[in-house]
C-alpha positions as a LaTeX table, in Angstrom:
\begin{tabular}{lrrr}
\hline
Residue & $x$ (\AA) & $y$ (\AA) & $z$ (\AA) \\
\hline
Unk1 & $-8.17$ & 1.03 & $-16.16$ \\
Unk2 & $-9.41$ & 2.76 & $-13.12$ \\
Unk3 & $-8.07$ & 5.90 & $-11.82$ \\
Unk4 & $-5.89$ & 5.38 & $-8.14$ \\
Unk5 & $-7.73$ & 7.24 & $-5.88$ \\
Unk6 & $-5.93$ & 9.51 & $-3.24$ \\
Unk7 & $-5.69$ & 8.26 & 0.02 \\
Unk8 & $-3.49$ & 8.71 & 3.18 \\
Unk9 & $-0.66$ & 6.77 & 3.91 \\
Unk10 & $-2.62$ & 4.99 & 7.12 \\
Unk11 & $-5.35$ & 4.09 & 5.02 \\
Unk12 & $-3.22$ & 2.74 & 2.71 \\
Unk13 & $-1.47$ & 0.53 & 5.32 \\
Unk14 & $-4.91$ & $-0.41$ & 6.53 \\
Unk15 & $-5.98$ & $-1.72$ & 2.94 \\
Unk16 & $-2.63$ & $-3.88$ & 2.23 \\
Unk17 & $-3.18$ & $-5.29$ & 5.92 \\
Unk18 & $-6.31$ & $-6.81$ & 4.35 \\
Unk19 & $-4.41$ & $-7.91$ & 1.89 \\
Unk20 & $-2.34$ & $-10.19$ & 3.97 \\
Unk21 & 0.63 & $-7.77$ & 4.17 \\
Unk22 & 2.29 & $-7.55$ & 7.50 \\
Unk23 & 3.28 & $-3.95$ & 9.34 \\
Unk24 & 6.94 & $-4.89$ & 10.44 \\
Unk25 & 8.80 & $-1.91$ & 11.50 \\
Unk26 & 8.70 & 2.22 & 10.80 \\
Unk27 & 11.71 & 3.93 & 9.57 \\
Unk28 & 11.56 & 7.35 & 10.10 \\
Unk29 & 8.37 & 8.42 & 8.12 \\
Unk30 & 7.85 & 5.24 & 6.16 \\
Unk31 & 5.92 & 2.02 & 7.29 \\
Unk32 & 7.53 & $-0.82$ & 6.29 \\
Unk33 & 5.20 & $-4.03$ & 5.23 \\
Unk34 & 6.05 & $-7.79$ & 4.54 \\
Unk35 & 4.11 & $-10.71$ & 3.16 \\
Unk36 & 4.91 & $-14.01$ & 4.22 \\
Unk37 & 6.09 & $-15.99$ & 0.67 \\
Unk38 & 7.08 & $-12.65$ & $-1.03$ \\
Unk39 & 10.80 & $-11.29$ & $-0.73$ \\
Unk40 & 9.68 & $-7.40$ & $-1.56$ \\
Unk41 & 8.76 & $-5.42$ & 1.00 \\
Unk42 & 6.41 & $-2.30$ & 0.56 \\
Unk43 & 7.42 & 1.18 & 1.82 \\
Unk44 & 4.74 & 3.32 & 2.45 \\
Unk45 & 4.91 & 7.17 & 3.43 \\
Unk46 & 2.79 & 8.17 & 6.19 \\
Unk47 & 1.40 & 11.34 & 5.01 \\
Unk48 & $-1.97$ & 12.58 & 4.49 \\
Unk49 & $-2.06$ & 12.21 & 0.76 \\
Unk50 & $-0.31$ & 10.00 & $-1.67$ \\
Unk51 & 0.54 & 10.73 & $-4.84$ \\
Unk52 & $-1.21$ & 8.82 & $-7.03$ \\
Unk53 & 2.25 & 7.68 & $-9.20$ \\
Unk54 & 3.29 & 6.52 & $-5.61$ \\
Unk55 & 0.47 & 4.52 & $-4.65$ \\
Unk56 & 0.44 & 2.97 & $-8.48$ \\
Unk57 & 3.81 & 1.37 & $-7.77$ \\
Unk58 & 2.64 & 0.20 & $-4.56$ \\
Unk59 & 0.22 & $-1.35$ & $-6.23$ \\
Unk60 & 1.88 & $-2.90$ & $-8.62$ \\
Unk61 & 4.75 & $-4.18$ & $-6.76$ \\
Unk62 & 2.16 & $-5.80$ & $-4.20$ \\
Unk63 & 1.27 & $-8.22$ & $-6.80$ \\
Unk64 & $-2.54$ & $-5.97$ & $-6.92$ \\
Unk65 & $-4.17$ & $-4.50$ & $-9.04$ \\
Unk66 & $-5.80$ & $-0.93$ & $-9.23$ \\
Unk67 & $-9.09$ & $-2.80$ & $-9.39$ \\
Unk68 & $-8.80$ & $-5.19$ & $-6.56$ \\
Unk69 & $-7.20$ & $-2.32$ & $-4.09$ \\
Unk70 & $-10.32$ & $-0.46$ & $-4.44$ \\
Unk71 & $-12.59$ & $-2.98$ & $-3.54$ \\
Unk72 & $-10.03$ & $-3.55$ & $-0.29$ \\
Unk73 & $-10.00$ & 0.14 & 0.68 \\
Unk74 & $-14.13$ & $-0.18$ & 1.03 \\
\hline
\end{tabular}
């Protein structure tokens, strides 16, 4: 299994938008994503690294895996 790289928040939000995840709202210092068919929703901190145990459950709750976000983020 790859290792999750460390990335910002933004670029984060930029690589689920690919996805087909939807930027719906901000709450405080979180942007909050939806998908269209899915009833999670995907939290992500904006700061300028993310720990890598954070961005794993991202991941995995996005229905991802590591391999296929790291071909998104490039």
């Amino acid at each position: 299994m790859p290792s999750v790289p460390v990335i910002s928040g933004q670029k984060a939000l930029r690589t689920f938008t690919r996805a087909g995840w939807v930027y719906t709202r901000r709450h405080g210092s979180h942007m909050i994503l939806t998908k269209p068919g899915m009833n999670t929703t995907l939290s992500i901190p904006d700061h300028k690294e993310l720990d890598t145990g954070t961005l794993r459950s991202l991941i995995r709750k996005s229905g991802l895996t590591v391999e296929e976000f790291i071909n998104l983020i490039y």
